[in-house]
N, C-alpha and C positions, 0 to 999 in steps of 0.2 A: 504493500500500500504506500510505504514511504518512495518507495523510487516511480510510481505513479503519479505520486503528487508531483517530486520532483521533476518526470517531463511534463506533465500538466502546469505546474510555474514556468518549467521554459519555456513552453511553447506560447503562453500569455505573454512573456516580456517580449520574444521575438517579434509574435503578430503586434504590440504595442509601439517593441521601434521599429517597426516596419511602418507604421501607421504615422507615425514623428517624421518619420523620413521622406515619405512621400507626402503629406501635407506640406511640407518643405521646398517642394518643387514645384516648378514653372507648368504650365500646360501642356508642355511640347513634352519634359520630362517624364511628367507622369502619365502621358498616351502612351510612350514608351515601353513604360511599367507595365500599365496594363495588357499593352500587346503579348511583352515578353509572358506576363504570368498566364493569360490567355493561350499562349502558344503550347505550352503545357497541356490545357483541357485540349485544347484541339487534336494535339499528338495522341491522347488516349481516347478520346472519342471516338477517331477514326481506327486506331488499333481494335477498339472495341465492337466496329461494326464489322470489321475486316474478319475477328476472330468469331463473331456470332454469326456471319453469312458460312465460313466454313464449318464450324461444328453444326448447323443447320441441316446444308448440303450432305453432312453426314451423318448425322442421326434419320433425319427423313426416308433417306435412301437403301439402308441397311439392310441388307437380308432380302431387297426386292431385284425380281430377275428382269435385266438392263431391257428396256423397247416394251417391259409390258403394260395393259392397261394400268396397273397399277404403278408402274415405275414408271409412269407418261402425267399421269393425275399428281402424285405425291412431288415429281421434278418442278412442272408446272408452278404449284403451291409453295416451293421453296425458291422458285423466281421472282414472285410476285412479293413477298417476305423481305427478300433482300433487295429488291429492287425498291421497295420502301426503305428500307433502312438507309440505302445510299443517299436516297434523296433528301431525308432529315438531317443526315448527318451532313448532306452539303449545305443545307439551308442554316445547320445550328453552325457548321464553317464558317460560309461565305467565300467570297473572294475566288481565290483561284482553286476550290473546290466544286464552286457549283460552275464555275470556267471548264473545267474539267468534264461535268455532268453534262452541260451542254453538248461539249464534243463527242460525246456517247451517242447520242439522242441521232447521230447521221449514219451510225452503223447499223440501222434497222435490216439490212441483207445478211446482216451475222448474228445480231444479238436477239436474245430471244424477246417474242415480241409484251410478255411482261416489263420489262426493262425499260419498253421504247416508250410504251405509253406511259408508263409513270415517270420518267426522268424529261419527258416532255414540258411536265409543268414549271424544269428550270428557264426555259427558254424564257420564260416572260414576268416572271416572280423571282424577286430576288430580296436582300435584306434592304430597309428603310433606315435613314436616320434622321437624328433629331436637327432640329433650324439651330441650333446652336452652335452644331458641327459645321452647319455649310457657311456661316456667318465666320468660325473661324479661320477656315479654309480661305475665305473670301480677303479676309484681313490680313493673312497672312502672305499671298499673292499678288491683292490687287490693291492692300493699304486701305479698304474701306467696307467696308458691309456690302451686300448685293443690292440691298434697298436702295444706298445711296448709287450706286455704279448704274445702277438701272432705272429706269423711269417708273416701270412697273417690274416684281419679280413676284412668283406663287409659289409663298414658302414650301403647297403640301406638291411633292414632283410628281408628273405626269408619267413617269416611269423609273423602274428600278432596273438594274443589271445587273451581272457580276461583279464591275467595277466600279459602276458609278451610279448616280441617281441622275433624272433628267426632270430640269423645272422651265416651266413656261413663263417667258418674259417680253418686256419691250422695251427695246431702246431706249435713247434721251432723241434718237434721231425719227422714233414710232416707229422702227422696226420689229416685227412680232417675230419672235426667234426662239429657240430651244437651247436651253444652257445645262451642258451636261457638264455634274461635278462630279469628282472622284471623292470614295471615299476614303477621310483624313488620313486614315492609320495605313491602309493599303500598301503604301509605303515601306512604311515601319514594318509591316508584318511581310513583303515579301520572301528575304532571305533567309526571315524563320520558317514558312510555312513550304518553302522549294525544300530544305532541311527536311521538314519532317514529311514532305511526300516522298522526296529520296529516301530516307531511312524504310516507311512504307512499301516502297520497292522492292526494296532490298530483301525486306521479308517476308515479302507472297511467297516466292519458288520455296523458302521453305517450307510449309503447307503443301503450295502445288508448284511443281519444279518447271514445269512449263511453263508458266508465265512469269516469264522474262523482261519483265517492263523497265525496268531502273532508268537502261540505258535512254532511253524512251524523252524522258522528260533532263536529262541532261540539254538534249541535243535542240529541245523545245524552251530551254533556259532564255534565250535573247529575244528570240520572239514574244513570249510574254511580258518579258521585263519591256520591249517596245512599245507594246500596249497600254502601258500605265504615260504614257509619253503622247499627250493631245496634240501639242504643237506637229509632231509627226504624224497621230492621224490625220489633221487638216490637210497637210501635204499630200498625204496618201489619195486622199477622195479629190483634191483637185488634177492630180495624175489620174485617176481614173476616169473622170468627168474628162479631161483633155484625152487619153487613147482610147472611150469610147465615143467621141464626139459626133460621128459617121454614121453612130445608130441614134437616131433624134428623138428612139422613147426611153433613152437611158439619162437620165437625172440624177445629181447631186447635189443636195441643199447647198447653199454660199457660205464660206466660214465670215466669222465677223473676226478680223485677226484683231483689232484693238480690244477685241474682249476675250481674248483667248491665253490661255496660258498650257502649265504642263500640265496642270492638275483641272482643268477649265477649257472646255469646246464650248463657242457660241457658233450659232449656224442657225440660220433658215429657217423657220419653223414650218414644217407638212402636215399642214390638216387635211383631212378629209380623204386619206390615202385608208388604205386598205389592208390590212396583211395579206400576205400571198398564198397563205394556205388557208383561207377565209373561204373557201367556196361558197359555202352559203350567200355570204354576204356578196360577196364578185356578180353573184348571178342575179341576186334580186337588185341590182345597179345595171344589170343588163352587160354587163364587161360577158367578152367570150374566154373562156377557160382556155381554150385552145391558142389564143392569143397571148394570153396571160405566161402559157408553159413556153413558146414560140419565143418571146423577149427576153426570160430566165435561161432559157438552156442558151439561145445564141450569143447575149452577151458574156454570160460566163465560158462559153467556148471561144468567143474570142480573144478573151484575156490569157486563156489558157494555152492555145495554139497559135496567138499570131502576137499580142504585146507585150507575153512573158511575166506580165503583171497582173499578179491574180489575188483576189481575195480571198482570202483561207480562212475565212466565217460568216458567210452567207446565208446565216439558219435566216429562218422565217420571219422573226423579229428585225430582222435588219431587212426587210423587202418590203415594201408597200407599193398597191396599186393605185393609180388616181387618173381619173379623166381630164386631158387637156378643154380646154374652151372650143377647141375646133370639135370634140367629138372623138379626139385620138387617144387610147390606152398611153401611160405612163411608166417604167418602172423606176420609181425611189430608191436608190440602194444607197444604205445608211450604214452608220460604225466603219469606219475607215482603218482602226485598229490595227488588225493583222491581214499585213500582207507578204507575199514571195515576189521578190523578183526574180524570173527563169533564168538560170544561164541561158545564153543560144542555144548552145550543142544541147543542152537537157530537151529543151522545148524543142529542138529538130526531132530529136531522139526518139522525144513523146509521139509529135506527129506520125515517126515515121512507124513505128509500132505499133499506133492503129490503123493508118493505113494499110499498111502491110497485112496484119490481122483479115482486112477484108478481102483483100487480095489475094490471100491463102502462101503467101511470099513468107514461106520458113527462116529460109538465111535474113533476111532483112528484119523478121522478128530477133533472130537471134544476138544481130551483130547491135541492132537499137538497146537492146537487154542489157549486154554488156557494155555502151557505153553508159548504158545508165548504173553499173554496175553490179547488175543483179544475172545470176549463169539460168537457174533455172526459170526460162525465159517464157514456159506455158503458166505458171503461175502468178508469174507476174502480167502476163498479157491479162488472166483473166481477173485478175486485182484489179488491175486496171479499168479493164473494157464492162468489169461489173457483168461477169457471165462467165460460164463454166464452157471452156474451151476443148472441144475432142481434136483428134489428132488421127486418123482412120491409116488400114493398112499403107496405103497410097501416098503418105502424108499430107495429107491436104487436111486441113484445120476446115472443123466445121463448129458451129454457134448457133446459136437465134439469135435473131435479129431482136424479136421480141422476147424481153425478160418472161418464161413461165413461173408460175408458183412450185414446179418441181423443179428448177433452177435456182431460186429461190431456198430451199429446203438445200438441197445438193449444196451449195456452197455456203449454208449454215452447219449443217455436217462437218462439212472439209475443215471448215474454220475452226470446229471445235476438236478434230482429233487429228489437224493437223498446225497447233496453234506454233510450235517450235519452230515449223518450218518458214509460215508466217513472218512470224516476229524476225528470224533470221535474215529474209529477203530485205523486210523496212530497214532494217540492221545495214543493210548494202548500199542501200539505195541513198539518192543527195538528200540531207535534210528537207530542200524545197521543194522535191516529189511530195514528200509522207503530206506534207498541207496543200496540193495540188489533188492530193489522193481526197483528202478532206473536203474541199472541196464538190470534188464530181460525186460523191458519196449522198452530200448534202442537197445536191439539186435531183440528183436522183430519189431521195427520199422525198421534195416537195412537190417534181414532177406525179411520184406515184400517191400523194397524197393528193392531188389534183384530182386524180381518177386518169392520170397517164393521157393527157389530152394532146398530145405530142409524142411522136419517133425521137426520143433524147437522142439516141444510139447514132440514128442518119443525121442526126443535124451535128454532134459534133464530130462523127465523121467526114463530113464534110469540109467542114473548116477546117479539121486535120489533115484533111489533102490541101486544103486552101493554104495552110501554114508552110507544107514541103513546099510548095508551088512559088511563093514570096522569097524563099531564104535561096532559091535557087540563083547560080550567078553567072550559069552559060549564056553565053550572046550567041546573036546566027540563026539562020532558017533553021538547019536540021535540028539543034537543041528544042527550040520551039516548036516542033511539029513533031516532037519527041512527046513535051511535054504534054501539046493536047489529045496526044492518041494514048497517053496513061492516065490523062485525067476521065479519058472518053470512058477508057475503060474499067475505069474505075468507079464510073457515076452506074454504069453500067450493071456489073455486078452489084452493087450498092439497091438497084431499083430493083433487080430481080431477086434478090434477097427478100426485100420488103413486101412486094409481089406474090414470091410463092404463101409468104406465111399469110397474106390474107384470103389469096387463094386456100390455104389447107383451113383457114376458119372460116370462109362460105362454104364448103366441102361438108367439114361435120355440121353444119347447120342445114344444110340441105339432107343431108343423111337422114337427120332425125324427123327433119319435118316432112319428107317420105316416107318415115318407118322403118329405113333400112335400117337404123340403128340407135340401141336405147335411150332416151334423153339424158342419162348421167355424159356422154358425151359432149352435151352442149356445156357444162361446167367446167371441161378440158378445153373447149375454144372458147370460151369467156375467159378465161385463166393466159388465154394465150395473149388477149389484145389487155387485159386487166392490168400487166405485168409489163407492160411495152415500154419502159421506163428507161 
């Protein structure tokens, strides 16, 4: 009992000078403090969900035999489980936690689809703070309160993110504009919170040796930390706005640079825009979906294939649709953030591997593979090209055109029982693929949330011929009449591709509505055009 007491007294004097000492300090100081003891909870928090999702996954599973209805039921229920847990635990994180959750949310072709739909709700909900915080941010930046800096400011924000909050304001000039601040500590908590997802890393494979991720977020390290950095978003989205200029339904609010800082975006304020995976709403405005997926896949296949400059976080949150005054569709693309710039050779590379891909041209997949670094060159094609790629005696590479829901399944399989192999290729490959990959991933998931109102597949193959075709630098008739009887044939192949598969889905629809064949047929060509993403 005495040596009870005795740590019960120390540990009152300690929390008391603890309490002296930070009473003691400035405000900057004691954010600090808080971060650091904060970083603590955070560290065991996530150890804690980490370690509840695995003994889960293993108690639930136990003793049931793998594929059967019971081992399908009980798997399911232990998705859903953890795919809650992750989400609270990024919400009680914050920051570059629920940044992370995000980035989950575009791997809907792998992850099961418990995961996609619960981890969906980071996209748009994030943590809130108090006007105190933005008022010291603001003083701290710009020497004065928001109120005074602004003609009008609206303390409660119009949106929250991972990094920042966004509040609605006006000029002293009446400019009505969108002021997104960062929140204060974010900062401060960076190099603790990379720490403790690194350590995190590090001790998955013990549990499961497979997942391999450490290396993962090393390599994601600059990127992130560029994102806490507005002044470079601004620059970002005015590059963007400048190398899509050519497509005139691509939009980017105006920064206000005299209200801008590191920790501070002023920009343009977009009413009346849309979110992009809004169908509901898209339709009862009368916008055409088809239009809508049309402006999404091509701009971003631009960036991708022909200006090397791409956004590597284009979820749905960052897209808004809005009607010009003439009657012409919009797209809004917001959060300037995180971006890659292509090497050439990568982006030659790229192009030439999906080209190729269509072309059924092996050596030319192989030899783009390897400059991108990665040997095993069919896995990587079908990473890529987002489709499970055969290879038949003859070698001739065959696909669909149109993603099926058994294509679908098939390369959720592969993913999971071949995740070493995976992780090894991103392992190869330039850091500025893996958020290129991010990318195509991402518009492929709002394309199929669309209802797939668009051939994704043909439009950015397209461009990816379009891209070879730009970086070429032969002069002369015969190079040019080289080039248009590859490209002939290459549009060629490309139409008869997308041809046959709608032919084989009038086919089984005629079948069944003849009788030749039972209606569960027509849920196999539904699945076919359902899946065309």
């Amino acid at each position: 009992m005495g040596f009870l007491r005795l740590v019960t007294r120390g540990v009152g004097i300690g929390a008391a000078c603890g309490g002296v000492y930070y009473g003691c300090q400035d405000d900057a100081r004691r954010r600090k403090i808080r971060v650091t003891v904060g970083g603590g909870g955070r560290f065991c928090r996530s150890a804690y969900t980490g370690l509840a999702m695995s003994l889960d996954y293993w108690w639930a599973l136990r003793g049931l035999v793998e594929d059967s209805e019971a081992y399908n039921i009980a798997f399911a229920a232990c998705h859903q489980r953890s795919a809650d847990r992750l989400v609270q635990a990024a919400m009680d994180n914050g920051g570059l936690y629920i940044k992370l959750g995000q980035g989950l949310v575009s791997f809907n072709h792998v992850l099961p689809v418990e995961y996609i739909k619960t981890l969906a709700i980071l996209q748009d909900q994030a943590l809130k703070r108090g006007k105190g915080e933005v008022d010291e941010l603001f003083r701290q930046d710009f020497g004065m309160a928001a109120k005074e800096l602004f003609a009008e400011f609206d303390e409660q924000p119009i949106a929250a993110a991972s990094l920042a909050q966004v509040h609605k304001a006006v000029t002293k000039e009446g400019d009505a504009v969108a002021v997104k601040v960062q929140y204060i500590d974010l900062r401060d908590r960076f190099d603790g919170d990379m720490l403790t997802l690194g350590i995190l890393l590090r001790l998955v494979p013990l549990l499961h040796p497979q997942f391999k991720f450490g290396w993962i977020l090393k390599e994601l390290r600059t990127a992130l930390a560029y994102e806490l950095d507005f002044e470079r978003e601004g620059r970002n989205g005015e590059k963007c706005q400048e190398d899509l200029k050519h497509l005139s339904y691509v939009y980017v609010p105006r920064v206000h640079w005299n209200l801008t800082r590191k920790r501070v975006l002023t920009t343009e304020l977009i009413e009346h825009g849309v979110k992009i995976t809004d169908a509901k709403t898209l339709r009862e405005r009368g916008f055409s979906l088809k239009t809508v997926g049309r402006m999404l896949v091509e701009s971003m296949a631009e960036q991708i294939f022909v200006t090397g400059f791409v956004h590597a976080d284009p979820h749905p949150g960052n897209l808004l649709v809005r009607q010009e005054p003439s009657g012409k569709l919009q797209l809004v693309i917001l959060d300037h953030g995180l971006y890659e710039q292509l090497p050439d050779e990568d982006r030659l590379a790229l192009c030439n591997l999906w080209k190729s891909a269509i072309l059924s041209d092996i050596p030319t997949i192989k030899k783009s593979s390897e400059q991108l670094g990665v040997e095993q060159y069919n896995v990587l094609a079908s990473m890529i090209l987002q489709r499970p790629l055969y290879q038949d005696a003859n070698n001739t590479i065959k696909f669909n055109v149109r993603l099926t829901k058994a294509d679908m399944e098939f390369m959720q399989g592969m993913a999971a029982k071949h995740m070493d192999v995976i992780l090894d290729i991103l392992k190869a490959m330039p850091i500025q693929l893996m958020l290129v990959m991010r990318n195509i991933n991402i518009v492929r998931s709002i394309n199929s949330e669309l209802g797939t109102p668009v051939n994704r597949f043909s439009i950015m193959a397209r461009r990816a011929a379009g891209g070879t075709a730009m970086s070429t630098t032969d002069a002369g008739l015969v190079p040019m009449v080289r080039r248009r009887l590859e490209r002939l044939r290459f549009d060629c192949v490309l139409m008869w591709m997308s041809a046959r598969s709608w032919l084989l889905h009038k086919y089984c629809h005629a079948l069944v509505l003849f009788r030749l064949a039972p209606p569960e047929l027509l849920s196999v060509a539904n699945n076919m055009v359902q899946f065309s993403s």
